[in-house]
PDB file as gemmi writes it, atoms N, CA and C in Angstrom:
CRYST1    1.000    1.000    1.000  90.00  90.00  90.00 P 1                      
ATOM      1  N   UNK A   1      59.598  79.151 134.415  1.00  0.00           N  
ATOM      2  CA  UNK A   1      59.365  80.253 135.332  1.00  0.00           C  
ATOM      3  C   UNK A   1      60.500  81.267 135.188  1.00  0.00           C  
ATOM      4  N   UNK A   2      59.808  82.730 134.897  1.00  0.00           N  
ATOM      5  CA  UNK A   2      61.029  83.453 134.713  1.00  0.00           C  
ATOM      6  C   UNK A   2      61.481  84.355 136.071  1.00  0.00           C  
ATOM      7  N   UNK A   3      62.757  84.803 136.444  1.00  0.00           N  
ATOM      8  CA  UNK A   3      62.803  85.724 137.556  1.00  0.00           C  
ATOM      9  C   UNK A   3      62.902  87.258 136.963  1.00  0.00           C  
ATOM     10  N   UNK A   4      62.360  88.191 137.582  1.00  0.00           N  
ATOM     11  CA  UNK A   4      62.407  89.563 137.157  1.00  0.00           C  
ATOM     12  C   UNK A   4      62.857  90.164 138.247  1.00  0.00           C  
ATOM     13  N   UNK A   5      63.794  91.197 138.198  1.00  0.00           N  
ATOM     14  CA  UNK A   5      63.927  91.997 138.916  1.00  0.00           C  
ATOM     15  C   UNK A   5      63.005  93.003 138.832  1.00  0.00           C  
ATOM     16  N   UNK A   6      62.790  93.824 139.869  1.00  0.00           N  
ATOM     17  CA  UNK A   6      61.732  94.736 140.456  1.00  0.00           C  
ATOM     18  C   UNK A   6      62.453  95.641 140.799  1.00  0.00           C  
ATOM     19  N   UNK A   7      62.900  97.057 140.065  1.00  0.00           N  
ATOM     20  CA  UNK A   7      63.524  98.114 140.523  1.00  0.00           C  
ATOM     21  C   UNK A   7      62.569  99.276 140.431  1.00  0.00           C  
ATOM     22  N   UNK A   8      63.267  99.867 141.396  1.00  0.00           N  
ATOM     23  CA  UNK A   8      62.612 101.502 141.081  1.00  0.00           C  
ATOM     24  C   UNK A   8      63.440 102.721 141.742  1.00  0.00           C  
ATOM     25  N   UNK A   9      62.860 103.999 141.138  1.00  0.00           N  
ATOM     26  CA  UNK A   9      63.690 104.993 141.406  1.00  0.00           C  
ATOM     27  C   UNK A   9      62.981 105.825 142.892  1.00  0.00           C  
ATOM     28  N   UNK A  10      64.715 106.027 143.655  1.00  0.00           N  
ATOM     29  CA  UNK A  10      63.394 107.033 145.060  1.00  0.00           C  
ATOM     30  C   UNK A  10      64.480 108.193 145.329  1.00  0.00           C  
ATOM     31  N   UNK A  11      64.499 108.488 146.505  1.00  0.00           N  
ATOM     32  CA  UNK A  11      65.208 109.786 147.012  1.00  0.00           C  
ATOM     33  C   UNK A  11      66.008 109.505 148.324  1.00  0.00           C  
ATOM     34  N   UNK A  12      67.468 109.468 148.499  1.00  0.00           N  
ATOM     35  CA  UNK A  12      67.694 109.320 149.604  1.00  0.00           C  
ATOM     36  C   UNK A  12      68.398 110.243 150.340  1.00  0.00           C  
ATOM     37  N   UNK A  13      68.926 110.700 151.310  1.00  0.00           N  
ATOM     38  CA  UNK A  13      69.328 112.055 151.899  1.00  0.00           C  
ATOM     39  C   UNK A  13      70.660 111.614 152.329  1.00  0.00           C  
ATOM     40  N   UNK A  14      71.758 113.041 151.835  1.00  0.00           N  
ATOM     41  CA  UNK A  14      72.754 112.465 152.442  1.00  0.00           C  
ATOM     42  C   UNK A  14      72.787 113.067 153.723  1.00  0.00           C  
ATOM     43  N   UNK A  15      73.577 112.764 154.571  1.00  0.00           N  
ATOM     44  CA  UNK A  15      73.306 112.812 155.714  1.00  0.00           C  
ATOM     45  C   UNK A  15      75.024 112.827 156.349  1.00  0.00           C  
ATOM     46  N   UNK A  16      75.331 113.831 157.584  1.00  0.00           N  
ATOM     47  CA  UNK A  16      76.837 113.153 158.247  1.00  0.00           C  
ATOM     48  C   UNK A  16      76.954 112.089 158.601  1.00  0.00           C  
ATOM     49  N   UNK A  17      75.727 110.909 159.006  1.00  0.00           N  
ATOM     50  CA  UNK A  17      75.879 109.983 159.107  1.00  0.00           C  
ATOM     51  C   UNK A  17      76.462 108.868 157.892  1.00  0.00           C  
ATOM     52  N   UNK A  18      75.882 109.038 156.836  1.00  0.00           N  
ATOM     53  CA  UNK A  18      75.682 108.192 155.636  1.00  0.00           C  
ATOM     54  C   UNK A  18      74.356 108.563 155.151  1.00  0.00           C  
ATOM     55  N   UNK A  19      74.527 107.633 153.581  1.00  0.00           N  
ATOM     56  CA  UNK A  19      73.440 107.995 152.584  1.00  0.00           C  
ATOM     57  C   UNK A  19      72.036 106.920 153.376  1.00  0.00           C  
ATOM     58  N   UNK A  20      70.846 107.967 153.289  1.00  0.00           N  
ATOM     59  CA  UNK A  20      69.883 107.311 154.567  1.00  0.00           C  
ATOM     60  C   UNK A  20      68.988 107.371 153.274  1.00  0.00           C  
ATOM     61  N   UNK A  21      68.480 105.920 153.315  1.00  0.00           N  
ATOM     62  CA  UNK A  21      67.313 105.989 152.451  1.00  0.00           C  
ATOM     63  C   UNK A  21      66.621 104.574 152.947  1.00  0.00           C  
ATOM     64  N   UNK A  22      65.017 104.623 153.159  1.00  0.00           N  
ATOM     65  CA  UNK A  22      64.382 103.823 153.594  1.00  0.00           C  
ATOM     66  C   UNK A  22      64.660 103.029 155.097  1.00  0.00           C  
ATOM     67  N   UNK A  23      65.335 104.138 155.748  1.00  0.00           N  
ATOM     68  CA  UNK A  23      65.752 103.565 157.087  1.00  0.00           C  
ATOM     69  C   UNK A  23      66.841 103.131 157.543  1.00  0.00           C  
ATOM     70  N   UNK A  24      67.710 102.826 156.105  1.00  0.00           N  
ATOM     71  CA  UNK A  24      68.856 102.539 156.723  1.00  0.00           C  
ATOM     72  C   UNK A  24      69.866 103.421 156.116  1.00  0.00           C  
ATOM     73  N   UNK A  25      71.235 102.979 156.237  1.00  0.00           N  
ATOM     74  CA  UNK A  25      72.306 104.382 155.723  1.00  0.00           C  
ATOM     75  C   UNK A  25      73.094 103.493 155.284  1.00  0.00           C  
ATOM     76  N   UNK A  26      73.998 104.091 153.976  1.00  0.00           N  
ATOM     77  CA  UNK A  26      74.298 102.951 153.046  1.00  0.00           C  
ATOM     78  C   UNK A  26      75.784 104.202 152.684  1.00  0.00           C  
ATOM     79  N   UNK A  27      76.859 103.503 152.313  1.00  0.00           N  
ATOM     80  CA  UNK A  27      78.008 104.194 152.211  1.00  0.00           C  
ATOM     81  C   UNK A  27      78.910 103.817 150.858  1.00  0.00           C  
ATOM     82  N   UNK A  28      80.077 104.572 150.392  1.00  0.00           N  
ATOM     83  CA  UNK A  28      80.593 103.984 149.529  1.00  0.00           C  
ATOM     84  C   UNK A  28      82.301 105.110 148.900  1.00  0.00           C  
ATOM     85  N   UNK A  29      82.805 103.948 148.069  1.00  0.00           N  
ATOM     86  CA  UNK A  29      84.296 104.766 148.746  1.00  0.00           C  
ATOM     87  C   UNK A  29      84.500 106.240 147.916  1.00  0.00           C  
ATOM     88  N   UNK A  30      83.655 106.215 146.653  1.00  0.00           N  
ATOM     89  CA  UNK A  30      83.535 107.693 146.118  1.00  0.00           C  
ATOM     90  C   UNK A  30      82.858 108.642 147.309  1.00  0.00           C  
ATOM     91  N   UNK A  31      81.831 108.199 147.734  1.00  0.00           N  
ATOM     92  CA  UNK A  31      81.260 109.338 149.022  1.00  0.00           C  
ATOM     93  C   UNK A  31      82.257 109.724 150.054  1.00  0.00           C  
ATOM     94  N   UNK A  32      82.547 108.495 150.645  1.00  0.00           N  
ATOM     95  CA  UNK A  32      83.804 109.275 151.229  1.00  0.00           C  
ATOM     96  C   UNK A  32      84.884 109.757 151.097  1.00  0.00           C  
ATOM     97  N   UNK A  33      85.256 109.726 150.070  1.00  0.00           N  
ATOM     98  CA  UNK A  33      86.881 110.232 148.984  1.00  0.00           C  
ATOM     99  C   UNK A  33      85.970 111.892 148.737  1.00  0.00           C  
ATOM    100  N   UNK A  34      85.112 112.369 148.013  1.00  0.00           N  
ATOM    101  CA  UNK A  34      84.398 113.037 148.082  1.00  0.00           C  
ATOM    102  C   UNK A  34      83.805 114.200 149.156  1.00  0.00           C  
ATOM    103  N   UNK A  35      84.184 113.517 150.250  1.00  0.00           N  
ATOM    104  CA  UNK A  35      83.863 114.013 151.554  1.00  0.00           C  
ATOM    105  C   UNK A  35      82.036 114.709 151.638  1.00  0.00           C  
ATOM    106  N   UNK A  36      81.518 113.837 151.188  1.00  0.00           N  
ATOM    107  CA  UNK A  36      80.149 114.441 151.528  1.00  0.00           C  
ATOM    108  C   UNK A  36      79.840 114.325 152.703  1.00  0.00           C  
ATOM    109  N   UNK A  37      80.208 113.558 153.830  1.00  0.00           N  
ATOM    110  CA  UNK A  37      79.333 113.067 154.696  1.00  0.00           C  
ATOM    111  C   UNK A  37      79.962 114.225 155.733  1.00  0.00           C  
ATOM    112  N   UNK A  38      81.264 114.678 155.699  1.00  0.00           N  
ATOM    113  CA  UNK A  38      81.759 115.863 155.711  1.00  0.00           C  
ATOM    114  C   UNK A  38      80.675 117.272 155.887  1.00  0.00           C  
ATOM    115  N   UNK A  39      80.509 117.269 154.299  1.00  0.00           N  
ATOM    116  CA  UNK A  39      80.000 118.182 153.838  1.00  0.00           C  
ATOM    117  C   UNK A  39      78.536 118.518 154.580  1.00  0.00           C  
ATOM    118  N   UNK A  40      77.943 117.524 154.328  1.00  0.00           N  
ATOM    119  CA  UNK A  40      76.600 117.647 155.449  1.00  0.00           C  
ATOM    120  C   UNK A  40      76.884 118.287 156.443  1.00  0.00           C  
ATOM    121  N   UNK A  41      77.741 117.503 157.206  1.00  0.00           N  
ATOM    122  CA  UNK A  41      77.562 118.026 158.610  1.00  0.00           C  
ATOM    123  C   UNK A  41      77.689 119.787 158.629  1.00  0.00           C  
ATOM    124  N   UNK A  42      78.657 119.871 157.711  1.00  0.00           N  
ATOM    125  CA  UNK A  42      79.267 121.253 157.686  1.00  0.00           C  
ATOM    126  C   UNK A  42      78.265 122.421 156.884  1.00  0.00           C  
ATOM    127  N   UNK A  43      77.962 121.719 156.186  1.00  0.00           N  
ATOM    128  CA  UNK A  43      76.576 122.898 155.132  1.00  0.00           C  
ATOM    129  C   UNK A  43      75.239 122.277 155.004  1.00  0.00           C  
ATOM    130  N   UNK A  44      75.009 121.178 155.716  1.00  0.00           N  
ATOM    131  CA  UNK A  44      73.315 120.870 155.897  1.00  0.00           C  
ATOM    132  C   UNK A  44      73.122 119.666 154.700  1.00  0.00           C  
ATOM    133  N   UNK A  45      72.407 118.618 154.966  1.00  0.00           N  
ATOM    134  CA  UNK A  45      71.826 117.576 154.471  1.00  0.00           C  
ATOM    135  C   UNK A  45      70.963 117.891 153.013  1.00  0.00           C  
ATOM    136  N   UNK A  46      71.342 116.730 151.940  1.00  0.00           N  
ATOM    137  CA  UNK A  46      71.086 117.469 151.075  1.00  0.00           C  
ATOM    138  C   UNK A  46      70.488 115.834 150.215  1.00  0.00           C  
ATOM    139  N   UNK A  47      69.624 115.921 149.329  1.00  0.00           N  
ATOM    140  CA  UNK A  47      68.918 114.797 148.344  1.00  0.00           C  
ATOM    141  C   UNK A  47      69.368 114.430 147.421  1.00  0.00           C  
ATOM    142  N   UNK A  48      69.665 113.204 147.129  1.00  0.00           N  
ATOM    143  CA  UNK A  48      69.720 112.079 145.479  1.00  0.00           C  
ATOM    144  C   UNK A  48      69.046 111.001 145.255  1.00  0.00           C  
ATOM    145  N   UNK A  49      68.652 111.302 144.086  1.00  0.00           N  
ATOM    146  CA  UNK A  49      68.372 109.919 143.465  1.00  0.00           C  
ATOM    147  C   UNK A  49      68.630 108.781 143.711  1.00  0.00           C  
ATOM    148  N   UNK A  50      68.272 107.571 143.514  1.00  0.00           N  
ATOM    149  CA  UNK A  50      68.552 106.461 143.730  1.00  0.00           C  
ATOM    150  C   UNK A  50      67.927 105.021 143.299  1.00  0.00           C  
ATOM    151  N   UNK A  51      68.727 103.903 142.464  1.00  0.00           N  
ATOM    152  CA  UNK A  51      67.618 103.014 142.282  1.00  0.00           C  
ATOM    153  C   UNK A  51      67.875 101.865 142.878  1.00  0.00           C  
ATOM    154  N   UNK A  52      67.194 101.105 143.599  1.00  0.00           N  
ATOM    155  CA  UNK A  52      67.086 100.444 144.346  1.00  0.00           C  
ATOM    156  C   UNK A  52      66.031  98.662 143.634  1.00  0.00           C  
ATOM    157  N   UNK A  53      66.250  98.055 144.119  1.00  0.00           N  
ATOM    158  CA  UNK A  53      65.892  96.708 143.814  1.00  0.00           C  
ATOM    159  C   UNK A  53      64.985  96.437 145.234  1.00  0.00           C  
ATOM    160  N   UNK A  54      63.630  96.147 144.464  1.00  0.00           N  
ATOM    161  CA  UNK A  54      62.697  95.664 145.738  1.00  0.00           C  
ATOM    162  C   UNK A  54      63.163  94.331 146.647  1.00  0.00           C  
ATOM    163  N   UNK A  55      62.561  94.483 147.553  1.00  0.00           N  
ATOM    164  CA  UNK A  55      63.052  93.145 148.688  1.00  0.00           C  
ATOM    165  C   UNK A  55      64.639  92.496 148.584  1.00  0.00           C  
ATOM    166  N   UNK A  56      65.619  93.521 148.469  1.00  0.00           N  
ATOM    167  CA  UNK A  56      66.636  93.510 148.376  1.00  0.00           C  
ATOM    168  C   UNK A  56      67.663  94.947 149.094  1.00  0.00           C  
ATOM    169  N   UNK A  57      68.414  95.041 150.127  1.00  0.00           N  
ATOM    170  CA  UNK A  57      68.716  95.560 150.734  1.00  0.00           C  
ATOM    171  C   UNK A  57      69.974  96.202 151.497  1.00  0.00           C  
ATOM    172  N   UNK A  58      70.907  95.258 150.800  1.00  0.00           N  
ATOM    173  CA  UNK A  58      71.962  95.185 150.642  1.00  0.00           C  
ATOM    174  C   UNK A  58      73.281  96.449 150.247  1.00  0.00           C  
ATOM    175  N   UNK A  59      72.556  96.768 148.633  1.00  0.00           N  
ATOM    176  CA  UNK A  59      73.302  97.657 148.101  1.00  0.00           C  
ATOM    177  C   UNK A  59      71.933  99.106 147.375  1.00  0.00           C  
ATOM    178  N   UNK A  60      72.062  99.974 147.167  1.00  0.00           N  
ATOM    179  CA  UNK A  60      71.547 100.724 146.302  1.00  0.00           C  
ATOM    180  C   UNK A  60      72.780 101.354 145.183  1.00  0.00           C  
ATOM    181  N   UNK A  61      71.940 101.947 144.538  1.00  0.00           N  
ATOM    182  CA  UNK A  61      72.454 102.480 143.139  1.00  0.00           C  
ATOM    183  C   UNK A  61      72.302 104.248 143.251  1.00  0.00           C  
ATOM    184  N   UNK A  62      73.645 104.919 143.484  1.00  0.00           N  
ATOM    185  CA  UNK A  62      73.176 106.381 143.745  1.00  0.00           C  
ATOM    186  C   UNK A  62      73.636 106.980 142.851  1.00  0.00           C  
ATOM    187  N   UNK A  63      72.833 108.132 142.165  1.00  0.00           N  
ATOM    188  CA  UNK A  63      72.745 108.797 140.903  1.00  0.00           C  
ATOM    189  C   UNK A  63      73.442 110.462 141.550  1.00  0.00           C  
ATOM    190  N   UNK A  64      74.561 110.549 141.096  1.00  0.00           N  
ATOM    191  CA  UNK A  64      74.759 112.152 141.511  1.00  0.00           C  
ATOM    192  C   UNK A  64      74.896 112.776 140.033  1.00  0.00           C  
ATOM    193  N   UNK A  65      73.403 113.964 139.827  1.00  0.00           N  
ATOM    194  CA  UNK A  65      73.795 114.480 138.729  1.00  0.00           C  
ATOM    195  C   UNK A  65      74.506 115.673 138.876  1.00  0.00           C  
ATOM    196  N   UNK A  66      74.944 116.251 139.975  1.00  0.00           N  
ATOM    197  CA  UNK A  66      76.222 117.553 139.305  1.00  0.00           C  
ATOM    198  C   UNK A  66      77.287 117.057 139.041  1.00  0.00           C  
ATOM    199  N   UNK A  67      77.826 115.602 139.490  1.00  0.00           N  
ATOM    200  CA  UNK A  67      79.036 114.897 138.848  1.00  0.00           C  
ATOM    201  C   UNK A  67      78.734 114.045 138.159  1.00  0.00           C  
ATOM    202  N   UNK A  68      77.992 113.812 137.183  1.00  0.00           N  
ATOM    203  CA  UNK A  68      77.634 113.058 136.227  1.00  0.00           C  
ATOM    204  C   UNK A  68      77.740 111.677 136.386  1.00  0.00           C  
ATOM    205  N   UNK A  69      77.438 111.087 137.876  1.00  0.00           N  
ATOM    206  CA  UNK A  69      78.018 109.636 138.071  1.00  0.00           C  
ATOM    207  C   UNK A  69      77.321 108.993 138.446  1.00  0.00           C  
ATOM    208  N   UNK A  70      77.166 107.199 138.437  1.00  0.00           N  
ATOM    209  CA  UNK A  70      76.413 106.479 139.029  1.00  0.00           C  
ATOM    210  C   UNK A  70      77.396 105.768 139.830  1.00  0.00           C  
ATOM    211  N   UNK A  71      77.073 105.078 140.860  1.00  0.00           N  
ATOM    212  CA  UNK A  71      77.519 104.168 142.026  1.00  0.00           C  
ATOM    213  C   UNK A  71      76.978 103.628 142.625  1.00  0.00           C  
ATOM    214  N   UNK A  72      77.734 102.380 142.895  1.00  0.00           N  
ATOM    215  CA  UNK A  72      76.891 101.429 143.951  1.00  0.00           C  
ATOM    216  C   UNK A  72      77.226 101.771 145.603  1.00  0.00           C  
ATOM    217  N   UNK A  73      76.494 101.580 146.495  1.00  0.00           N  
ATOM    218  CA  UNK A  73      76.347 102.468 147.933  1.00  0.00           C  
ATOM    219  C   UNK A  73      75.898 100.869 148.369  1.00  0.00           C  
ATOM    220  N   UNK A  74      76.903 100.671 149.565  1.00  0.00           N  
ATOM    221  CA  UNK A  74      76.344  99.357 150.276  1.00  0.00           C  
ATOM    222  C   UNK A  74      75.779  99.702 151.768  1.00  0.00           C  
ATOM    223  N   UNK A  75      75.054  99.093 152.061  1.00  0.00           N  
ATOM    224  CA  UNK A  75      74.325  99.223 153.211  1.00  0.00           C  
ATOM    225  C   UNK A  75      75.322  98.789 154.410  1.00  0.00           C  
ATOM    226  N   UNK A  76      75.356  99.801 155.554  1.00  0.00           N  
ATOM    227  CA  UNK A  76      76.249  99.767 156.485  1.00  0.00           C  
ATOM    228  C   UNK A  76      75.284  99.360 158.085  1.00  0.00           C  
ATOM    229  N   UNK A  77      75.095  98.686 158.630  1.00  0.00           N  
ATOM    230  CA  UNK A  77      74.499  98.186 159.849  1.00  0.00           C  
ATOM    231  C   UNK A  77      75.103  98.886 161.051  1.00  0.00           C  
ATOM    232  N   UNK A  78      74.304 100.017 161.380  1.00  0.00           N  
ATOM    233  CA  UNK A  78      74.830 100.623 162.645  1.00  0.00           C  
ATOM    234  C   UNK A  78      74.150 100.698 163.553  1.00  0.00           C  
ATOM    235  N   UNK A  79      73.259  99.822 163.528  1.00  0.00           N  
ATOM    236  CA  UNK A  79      72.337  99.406 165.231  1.00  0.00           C  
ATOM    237  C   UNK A  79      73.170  99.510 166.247  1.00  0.00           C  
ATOM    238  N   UNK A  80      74.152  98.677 166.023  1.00  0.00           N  
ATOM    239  CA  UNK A  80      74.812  99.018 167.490  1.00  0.00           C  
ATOM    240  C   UNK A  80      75.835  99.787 167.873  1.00  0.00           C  
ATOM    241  N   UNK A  81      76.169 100.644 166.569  1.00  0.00           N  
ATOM    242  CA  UNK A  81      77.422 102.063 166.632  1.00  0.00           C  
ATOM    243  C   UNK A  81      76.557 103.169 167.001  1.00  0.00           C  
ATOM    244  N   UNK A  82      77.497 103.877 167.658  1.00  0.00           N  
ATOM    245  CA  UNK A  82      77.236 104.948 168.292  1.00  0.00           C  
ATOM    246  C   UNK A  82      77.474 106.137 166.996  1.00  0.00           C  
ATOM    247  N   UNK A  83      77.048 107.016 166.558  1.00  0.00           N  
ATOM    248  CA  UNK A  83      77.180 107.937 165.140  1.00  0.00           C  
ATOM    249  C   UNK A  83      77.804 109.040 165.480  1.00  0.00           C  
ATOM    250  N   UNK A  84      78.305 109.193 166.936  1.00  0.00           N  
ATOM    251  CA  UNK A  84      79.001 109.821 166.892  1.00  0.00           C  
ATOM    252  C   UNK A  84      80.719 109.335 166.730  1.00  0.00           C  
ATOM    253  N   UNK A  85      80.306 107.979 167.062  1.00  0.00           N  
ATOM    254  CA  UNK A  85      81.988 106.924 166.197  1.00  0.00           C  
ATOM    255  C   UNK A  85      81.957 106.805 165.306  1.00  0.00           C  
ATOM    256  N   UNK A  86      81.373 106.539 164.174  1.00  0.00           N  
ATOM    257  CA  UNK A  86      80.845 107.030 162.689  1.00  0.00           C  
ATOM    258  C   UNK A  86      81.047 108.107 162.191  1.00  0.00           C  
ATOM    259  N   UNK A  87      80.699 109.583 163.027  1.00  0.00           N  
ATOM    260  CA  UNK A  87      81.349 110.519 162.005  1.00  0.00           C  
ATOM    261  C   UNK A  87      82.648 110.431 162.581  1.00  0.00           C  
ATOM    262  N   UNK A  88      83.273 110.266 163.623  1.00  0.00           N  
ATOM    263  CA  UNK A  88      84.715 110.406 164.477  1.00  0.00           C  
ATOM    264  C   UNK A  88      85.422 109.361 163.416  1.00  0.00           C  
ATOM    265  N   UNK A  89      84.604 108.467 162.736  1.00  0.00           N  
ATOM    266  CA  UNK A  89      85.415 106.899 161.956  1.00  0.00           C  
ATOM    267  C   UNK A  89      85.559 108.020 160.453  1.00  0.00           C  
ATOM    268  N   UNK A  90      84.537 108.277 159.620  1.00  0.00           N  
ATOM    269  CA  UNK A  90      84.690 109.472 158.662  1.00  0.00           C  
ATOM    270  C   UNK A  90      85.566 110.308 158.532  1.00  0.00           C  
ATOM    271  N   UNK A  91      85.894 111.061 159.624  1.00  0.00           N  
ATOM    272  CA  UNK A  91      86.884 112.316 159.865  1.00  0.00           C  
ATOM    273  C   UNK A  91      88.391 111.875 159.949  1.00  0.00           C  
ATOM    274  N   UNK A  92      88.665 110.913 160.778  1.00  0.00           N  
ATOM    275  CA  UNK A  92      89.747 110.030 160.897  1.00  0.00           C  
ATOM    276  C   UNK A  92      90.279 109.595 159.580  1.00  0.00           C  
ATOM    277  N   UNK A  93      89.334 108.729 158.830  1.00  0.00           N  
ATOM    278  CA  UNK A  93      89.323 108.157 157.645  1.00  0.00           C  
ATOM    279  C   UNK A  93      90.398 109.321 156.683  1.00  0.00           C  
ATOM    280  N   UNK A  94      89.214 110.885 156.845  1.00  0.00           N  
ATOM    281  CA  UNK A  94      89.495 111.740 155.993  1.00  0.00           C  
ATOM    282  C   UNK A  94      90.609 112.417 155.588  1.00  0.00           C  
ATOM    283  N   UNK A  95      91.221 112.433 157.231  1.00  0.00           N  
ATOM    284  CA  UNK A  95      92.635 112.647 157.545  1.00  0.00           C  
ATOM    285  C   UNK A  95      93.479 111.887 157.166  1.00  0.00           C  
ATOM    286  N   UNK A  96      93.144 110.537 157.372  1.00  0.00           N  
ATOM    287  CA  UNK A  96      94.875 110.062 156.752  1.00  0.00           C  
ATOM    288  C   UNK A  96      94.580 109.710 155.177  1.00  0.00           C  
ATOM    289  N   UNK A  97      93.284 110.020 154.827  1.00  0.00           N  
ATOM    290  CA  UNK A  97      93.674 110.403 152.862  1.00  0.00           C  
ATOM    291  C   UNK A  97      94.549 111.847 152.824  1.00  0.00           C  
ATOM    292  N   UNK A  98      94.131 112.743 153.092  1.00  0.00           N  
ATOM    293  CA  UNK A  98      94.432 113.904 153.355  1.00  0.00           C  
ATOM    294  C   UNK A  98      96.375 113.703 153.254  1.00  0.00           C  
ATOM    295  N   UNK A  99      96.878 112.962 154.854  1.00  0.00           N  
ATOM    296  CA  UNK A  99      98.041 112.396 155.239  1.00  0.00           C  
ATOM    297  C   UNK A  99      98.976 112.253 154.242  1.00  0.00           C  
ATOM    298  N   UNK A 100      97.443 111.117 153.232  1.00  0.00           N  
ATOM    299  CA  UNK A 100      98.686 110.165 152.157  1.00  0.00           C  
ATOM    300  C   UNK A 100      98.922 111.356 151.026  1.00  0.00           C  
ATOM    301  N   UNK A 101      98.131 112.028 151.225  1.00  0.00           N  
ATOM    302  CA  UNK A 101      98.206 112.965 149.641  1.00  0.00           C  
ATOM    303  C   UNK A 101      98.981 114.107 149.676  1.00  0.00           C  
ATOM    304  N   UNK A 102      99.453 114.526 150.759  1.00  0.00           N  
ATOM    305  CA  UNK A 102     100.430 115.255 151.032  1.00  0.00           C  
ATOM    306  C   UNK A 102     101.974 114.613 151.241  1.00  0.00           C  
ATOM    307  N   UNK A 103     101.629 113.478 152.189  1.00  0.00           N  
ATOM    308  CA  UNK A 103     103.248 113.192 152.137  1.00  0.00           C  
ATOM    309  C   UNK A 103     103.304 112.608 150.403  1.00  0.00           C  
ATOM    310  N   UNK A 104     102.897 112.279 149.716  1.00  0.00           N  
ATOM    311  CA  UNK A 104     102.871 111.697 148.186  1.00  0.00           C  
ATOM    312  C   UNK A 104     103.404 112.790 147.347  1.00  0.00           C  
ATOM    313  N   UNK A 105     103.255 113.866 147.278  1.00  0.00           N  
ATOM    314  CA  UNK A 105     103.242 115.270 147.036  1.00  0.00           C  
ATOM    315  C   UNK A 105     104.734 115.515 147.030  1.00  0.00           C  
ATOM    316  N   UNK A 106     105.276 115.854 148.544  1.00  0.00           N  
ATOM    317  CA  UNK A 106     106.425 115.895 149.431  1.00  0.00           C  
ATOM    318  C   UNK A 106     107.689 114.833 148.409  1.00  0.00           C  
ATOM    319  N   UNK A 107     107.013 113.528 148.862  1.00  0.00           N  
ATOM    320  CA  UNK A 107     108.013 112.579 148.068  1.00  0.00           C  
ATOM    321  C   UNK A 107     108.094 113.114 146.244  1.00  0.00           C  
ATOM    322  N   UNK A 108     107.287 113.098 145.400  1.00  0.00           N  
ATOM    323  CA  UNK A 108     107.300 113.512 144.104  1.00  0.00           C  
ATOM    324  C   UNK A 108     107.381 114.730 144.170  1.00  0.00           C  
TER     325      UNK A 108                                                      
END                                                                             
């Protein structure tokens, strides 16, 4: 008996929340280094590619072609977060990269 994986390609939206595709929102540390989720909020929600593995839910595979890159995006469970602590967790996040890359700067 052989096992096959079952993939296919769809569309998921990024979003200030996270990358939302098929219901749930899925994140990853290029997106947020990147500041898209940022970016949404600030210039409007915008579409990518994506390939995904049937009955599997975990992680997707996100295709950004103006940066020529693929990545894996893991699925983030926010049933019970509030999204406005989510983008407040994002922004926070964003800042002390921001933080490190300046005082890094300063020191060198």
């Amino acid at each position: 008996m052989t096992n096959h994986l079952k993939a296919d390609v769809g569309i998921a939206t990024i979003t200030a929340q996270g990358i939302l595709f098929n219901g749930r929102f899925y994140t990853n540390r290029a997106v947020i280094k990147k500041k898209w989720f940022v970016l949404a909020r600030e210039e409007g929600q915008w579409r990518i590619p994506v390939v995904y593995l049937h009955n599997y839910y975990e992680a997707i595979i996100i295709i950004s072609l103006s940066h020529q890159e693929v990545s894996l995006a893991m699925w983030v469970n926010i049933k019970n977060l509030n999204l406005e602590e989510v983008e407040h967790y994002h922004k926070e996040l964003n800042q002390l990269k921001e933080l490190k890359k300046n005082l890094t700067k300063e020191i060198n």
